[in-house]
C-alpha positions in Angstrom: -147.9 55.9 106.4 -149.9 57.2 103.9 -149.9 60.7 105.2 -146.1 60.7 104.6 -146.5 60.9 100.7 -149.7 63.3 101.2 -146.9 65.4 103.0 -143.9 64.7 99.9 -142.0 62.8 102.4 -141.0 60.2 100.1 -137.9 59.5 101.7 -139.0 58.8 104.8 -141.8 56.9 103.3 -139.1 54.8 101.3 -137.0 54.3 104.5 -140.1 52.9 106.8 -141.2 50.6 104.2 -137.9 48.9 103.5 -137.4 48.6 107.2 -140.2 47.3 108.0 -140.0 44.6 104.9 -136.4 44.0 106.5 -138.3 43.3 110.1 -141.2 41.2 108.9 -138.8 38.8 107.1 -136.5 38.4 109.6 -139.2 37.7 111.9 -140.8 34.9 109.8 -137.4 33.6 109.3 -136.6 33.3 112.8 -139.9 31.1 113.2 -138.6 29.0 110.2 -135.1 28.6 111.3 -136.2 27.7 115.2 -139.1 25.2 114.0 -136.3 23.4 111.9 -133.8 23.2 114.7 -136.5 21.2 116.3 -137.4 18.9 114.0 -140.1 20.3 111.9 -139.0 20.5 107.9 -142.6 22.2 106.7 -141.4 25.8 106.5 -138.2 25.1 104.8 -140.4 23.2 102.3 -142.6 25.9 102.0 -139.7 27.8 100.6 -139.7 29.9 104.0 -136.1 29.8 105.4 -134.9 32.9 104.2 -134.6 36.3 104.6 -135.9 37.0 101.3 -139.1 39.5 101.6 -140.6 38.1 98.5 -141.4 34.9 100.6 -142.8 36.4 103.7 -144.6 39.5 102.6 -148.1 39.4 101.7 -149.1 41.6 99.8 -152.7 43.1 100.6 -150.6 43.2 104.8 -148.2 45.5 103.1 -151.0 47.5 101.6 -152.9 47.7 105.0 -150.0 49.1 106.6 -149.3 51.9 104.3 -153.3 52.6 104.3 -154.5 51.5 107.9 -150.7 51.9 109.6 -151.8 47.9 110.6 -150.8 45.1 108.6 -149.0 41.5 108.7 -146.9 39.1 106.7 -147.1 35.6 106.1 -147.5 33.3 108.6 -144.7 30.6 108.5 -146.3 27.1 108.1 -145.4 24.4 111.1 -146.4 21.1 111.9 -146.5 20.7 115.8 -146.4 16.9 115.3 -142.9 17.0 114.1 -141.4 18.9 117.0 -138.7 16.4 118.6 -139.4 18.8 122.2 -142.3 19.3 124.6 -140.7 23.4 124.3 -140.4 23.8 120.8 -143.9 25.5 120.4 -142.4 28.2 122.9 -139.0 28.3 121.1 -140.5 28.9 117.7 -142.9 31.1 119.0 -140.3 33.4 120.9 -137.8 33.1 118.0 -139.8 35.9 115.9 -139.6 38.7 118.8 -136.4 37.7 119.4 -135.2 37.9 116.1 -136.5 41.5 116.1 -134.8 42.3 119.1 -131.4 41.0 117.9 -131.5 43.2 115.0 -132.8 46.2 116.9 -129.6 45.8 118.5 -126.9 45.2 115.7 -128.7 48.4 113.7 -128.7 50.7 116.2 -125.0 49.7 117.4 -123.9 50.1 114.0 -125.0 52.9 113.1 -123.4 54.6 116.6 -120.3 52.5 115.6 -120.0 53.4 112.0 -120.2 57.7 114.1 -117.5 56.4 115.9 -115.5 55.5 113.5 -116.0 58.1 111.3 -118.0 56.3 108.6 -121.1 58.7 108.4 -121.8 61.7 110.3 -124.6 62.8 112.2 -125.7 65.2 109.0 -126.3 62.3 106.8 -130.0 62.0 107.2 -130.4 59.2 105.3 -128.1 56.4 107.3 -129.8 58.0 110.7 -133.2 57.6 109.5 -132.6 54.3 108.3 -131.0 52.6 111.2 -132.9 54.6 113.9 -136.5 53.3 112.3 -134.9 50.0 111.5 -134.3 49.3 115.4 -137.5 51.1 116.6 -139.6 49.3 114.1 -138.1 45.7 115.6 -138.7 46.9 118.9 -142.1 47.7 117.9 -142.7 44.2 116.6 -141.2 42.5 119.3 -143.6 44.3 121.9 -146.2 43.8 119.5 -145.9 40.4 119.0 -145.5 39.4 121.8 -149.5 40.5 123.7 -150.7 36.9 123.9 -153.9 37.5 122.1 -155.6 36.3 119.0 -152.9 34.8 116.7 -150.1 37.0 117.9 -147.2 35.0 119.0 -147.7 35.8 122.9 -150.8 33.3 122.7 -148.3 30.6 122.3 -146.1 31.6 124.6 -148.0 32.7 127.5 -149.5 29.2 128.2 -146.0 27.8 129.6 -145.9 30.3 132.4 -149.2 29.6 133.5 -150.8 26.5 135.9 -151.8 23.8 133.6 -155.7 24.5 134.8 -155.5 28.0 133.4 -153.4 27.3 130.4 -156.0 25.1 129.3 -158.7 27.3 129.9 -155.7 30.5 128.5 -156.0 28.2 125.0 -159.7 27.4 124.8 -161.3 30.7 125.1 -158.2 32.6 123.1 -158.8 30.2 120.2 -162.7 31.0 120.2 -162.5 34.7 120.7 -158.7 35.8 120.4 -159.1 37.1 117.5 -162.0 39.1 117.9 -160.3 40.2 120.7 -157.1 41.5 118.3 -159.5 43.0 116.0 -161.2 45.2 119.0 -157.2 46.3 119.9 -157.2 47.2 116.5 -160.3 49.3 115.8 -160.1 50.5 118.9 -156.8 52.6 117.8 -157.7 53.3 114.6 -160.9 55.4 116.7 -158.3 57.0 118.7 -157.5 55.1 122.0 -153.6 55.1 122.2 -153.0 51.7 122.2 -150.2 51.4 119.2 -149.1 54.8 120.2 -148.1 53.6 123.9 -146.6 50.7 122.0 -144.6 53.0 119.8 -143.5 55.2 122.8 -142.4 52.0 124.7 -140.3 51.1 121.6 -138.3 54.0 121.7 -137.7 54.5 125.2 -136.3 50.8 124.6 -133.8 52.4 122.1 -131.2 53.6 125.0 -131.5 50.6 126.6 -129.8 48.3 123.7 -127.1 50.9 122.8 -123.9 50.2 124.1 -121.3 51.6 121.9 
């Protein structure tokens, strides 16, 4: 993101970062909300269950993404021994990428509903950049987020689809070298192997697929 200011494209710049605040925190909130609808208070004590970036965005995350274009928020606290359901791990887990997709959907319907109806036009830059990155940056999470590797939230969801043998074994060699695992995705990209750029080019082929205005 960095070389959008080295190019003056503050704009833009402005428009990716507020988005992707937007995403993050509606992500972490959708892990807050889910893990309280099953019994486990610790987020909403935490001061967690809201949409409010100030209490999910970390700040040196933020700075990595603008520097590195890789980058995180705060992880939402839960205690698994207050869970009232043998599934809530999966629900809490899957409420984060599903969060992103929901709002994926309601901001790029919006924006082709507010065309529709006459509310904006397709020369004001600014609403189209805004809701077009808005929804691609959710789907990018979503996919993201969902690889079940290192701490990602795929590593809590995968287990439930798999043979109990192999979700045991899934669990045991994930926790000891996941997140080496995520940090090799992660430098491998940065070196040049199109890893987040596949994941960016699935994101917005998924764009035509949620539009239905």
């Amino acid at each position: 993101m960095i070389s959008l200011l080295n190019d003056g494209q503050w704009m833009l710049f402005g428009v990716i970062l507020v988005a992707l605040m937007i995403s993050l925190s509606f992500h972490e909130f959708g892990h807050a909300v889910t893990a309280l609808r099953f019994g486990d208070d610790t987020a909403r004590r935490a001061g967690r269950l809201t949409v409010n970036p100030v209490a999910h965005i970390d700040p040196l995350g933020l700075l990595m993404v603008v520097f590195v274009g890789f980058g995180y928020a705060k992880p939402v606290p839960t205690n698994p021994r207050l869970f009232n359901s043998r599934y809530a791990e999966l629900w809490v887990a899957a409420a984060g990428p599903l969060m992103n997709l929901l709002l994926a959907v309601i901001s790029v319907n919006a924006y082709l509903l507010a065309l529709k109806w006459g509310w904006i036009s397709l020369a004001d830059v600014g609403p189209r950049l805004f809701f077009i990155y808005l929804a691609q940056i959710n789907l990018l999470l979503m996919i993201f987020n969902l690889l079940p590797v290192g701490a990602l939230d795929g590593h809590y969801i995968l287990p439930y689809f798999l043979p109990r043998r192999l979700a045991h074994a899934y669990r045991y060699y994930n926790a000891r070298y996941g997140n080496f695992a995520l940090l090799a995705l992660v430098a491998l990209a940065i070196l040049g192997v199109p890893i987040f750029s596949t994941i960016i080019g699935l994101s917005a082929g998924l764009l035509q697929w949620i539009a239905f205005v």
